[in-house]
C-alpha positions in Angstrom: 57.5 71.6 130.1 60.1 69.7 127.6 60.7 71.5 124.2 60.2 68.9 121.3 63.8 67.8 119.5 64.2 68.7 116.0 64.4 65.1 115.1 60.6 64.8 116.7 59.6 67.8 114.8 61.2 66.3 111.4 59.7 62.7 112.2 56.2 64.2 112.7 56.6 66.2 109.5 58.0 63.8 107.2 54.7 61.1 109.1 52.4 63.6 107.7 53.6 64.1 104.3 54.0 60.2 103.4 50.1 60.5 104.5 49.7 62.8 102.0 50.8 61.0 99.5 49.4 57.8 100.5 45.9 59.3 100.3 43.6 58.5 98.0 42.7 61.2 94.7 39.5 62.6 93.8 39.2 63.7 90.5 36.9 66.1 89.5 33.4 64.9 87.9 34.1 66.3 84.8 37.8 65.0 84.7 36.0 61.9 84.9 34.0 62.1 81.9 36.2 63.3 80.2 39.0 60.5 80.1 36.1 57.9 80.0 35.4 59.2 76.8 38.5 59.5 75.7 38.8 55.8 76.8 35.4 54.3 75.1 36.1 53.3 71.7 35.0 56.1 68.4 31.1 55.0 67.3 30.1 56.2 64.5 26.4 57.4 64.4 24.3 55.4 62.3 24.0 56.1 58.5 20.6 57.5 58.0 18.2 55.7 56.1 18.5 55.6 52.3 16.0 56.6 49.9 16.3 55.1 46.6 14.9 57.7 44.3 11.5 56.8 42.5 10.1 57.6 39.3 7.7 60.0 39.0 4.4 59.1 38.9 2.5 60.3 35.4 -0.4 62.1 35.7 -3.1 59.6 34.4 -4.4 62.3 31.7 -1.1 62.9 29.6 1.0 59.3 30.5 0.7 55.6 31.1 -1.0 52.5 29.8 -4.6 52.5 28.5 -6.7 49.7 27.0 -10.4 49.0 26.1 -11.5 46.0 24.9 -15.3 47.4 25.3 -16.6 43.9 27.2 -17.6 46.3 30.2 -19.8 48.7 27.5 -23.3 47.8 27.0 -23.9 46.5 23.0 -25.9 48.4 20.7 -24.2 52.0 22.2 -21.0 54.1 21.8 -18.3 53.5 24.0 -17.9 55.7 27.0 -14.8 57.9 26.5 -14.9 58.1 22.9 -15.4 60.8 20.4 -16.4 60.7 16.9 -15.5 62.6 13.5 -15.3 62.2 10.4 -12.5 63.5 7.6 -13.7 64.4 4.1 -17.4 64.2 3.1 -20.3 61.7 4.2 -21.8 60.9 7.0 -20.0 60.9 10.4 -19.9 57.0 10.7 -22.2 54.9 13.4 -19.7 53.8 16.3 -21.2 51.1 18.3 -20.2 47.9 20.4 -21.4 45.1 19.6 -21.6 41.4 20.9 -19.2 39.3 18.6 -18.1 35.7 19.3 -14.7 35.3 18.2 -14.4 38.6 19.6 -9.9 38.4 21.0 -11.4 40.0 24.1 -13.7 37.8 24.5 -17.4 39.4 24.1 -17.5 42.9 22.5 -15.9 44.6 19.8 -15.9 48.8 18.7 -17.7 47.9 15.7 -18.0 51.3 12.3 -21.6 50.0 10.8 -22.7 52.9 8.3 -21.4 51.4 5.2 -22.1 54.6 3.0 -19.6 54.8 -0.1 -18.7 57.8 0.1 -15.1 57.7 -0.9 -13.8 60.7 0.5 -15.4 59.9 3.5 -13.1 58.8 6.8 -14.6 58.1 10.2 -12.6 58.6 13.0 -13.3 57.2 16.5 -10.8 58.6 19.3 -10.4 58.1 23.0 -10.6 60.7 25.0 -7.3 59.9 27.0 -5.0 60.1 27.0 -2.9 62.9 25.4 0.9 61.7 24.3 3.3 62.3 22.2 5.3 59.3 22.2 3.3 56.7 22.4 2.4 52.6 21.0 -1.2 52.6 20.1 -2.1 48.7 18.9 -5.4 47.2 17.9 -6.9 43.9 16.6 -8.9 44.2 13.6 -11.2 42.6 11.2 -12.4 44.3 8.1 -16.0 43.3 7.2 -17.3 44.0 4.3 -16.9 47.0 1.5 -17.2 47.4 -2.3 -14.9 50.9 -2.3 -12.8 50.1 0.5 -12.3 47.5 3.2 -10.0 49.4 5.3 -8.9 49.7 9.3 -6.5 52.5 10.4 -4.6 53.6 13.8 -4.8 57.3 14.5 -2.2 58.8 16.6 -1.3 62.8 17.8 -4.8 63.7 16.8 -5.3 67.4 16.8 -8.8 67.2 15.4 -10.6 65.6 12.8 -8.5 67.2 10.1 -4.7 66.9 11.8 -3.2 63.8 12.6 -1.0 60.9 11.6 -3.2 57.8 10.3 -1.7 54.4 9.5 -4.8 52.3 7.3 -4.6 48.6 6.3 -6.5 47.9 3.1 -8.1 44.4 2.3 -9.2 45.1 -1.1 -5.7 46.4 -2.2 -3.3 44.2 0.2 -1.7 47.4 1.1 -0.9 49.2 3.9 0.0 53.3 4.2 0.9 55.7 6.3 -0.1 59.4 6.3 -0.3 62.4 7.3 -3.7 64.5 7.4 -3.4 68.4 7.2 -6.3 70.9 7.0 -8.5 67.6 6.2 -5.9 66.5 3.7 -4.2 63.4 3.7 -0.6 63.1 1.7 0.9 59.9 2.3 4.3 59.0 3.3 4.7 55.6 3.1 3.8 52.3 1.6 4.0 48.5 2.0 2.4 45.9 -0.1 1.6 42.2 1.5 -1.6 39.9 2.0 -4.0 42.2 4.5 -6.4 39.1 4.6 -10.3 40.4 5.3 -13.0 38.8 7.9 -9.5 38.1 9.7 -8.4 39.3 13.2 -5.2 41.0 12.7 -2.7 42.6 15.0 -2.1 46.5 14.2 0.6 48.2 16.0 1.7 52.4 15.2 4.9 53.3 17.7 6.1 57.4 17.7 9.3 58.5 19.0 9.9 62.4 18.3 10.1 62.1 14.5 10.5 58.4 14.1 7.0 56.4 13.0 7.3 52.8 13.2 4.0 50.4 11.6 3.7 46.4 12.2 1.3 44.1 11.3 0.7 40.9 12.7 4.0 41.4 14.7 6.1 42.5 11.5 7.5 46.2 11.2 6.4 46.8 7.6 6.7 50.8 7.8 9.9 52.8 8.9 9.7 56.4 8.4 10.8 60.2 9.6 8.3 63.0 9.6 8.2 66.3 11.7 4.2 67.5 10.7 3.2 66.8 14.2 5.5 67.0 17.1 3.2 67.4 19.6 1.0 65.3 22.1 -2.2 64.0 20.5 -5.0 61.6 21.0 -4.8 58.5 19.3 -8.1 56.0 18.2 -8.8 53.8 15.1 -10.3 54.8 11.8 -12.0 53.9 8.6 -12.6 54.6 5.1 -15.7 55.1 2.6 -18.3 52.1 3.1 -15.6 50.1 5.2 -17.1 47.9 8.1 -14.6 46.8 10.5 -14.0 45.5 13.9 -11.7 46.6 16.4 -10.8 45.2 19.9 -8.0 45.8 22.3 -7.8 49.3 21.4 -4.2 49.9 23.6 -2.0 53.6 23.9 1.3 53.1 26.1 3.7 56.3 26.9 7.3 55.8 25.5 
């Protein structure tokens, strides 16, 4: 039996190594995720959404806009969501709606009827909501008829019948005041004097801001003035004096 040459051992060797090399590599499965994500481009995830951040919503009884103009109340009776006092002496007042043409709502107005001349005697009609403490409260109004007074007033931060800031226009005296009512006393704080024109509709607007009380008429700021008696939320509603009869319509309180 022939013995194989060292050159046939070296050639079979060196046959078998350049298959070796020559072979094709399999890389591991996790090698292979691993360099293709190496190899993938960087994502980025995507942003979440964003929420813009809302305002939060008031509760309806302390915040917010309310208005009556009392066409939806039945004539010849209070106003739902009203209540009724009176400062001073006299009778309380007689609060009704009643059908008006004319009316700047269109059909009703709140309507103070009891023209009793008592002259310490101021009704005092508030709604029942809501509660602020800076707030606008505006009204139309038309003063009537009165021999003592002819008078229409915006009531705001209304404790009672006895505490609160009242603003009153006065026909008969072309005036119009601002003041503050105490233990059922009323010490004013400001004055303007200008043409208050009766059996007119006029526009009555009262704004408070912290200490600051603001009063227009007919779109003119006639009253500009600081006072700290009543820094706290109140009701706010219209109000009248002695035999005063007056109209009121578009009784409106807005948060500021």
């Amino acid at each position: 039996m022939n013995q194989p040459t060292a050159f046939a051992v070296a050639a079979s060797s060196l046959t078998l190594v350049l298959a070796a090399c020559n072979a094709p590599r399999s890389t591991p499965a996790s090698t292979v995720s691993t360099v293709s994500a190496e190899v993938r481009s960087p994502t980025t995830a995507a942003p979440s959404a964003i929420v813009e951040p809302t305002a939060p919503t008031p509760s309806a009884a302390s915040s917010g806009a309310r208005a009556r103009a009392f066409d939806d109340d039945a004539a010849g009776a209070p106003p739902a969501g009203f209540s009724f006092g009176r400062t001073g002496g006299g009778p309380l007042g007689r609060w009704l709606v009643r059908a008006e043409a004319g009316a700047p709502s269109g059909a009703n107005v709140l309507a103070q009827l009891d023209a009793d001349d008592t002259d310490n005697r101021f009704p005092v009609a508030v709604m029942n909501e809501p509660s602020l403490r800076d707030v606008r409260v505006s009204v139309r109004c038309r003063t009537v008829s009165g021999r003592v007074d002819q008078a229409c007033g915006l009531v705001a931060r209304y404790r009672d019948e006895n505490n609160y800031y009242v603003t009153r226009a006065n026909a008969l005296e072309d005036n119009i005041r601002l003041y503050t009512v105490r233990d059922g006393q009323r010490h004013q704080l400001a004055s303007w004097s200008g043409r208050v024109t009766p059996n007119a509709w006029h526009q009555y607007r009262f704004d408070l801001r912290g200490d600051h009380l603001e009063v227009f008429w007919d779109g003119q700021r006639v009253l500009d003035h600081h006072d700290t008696a009543f820094s706290e939320a109140g009701r706010v509603g219209v109000w009248t004096k002695a035999d005063s009869v007056t109209y009121f319509d578009d009784l409106r309180a807005e948060a500021l």
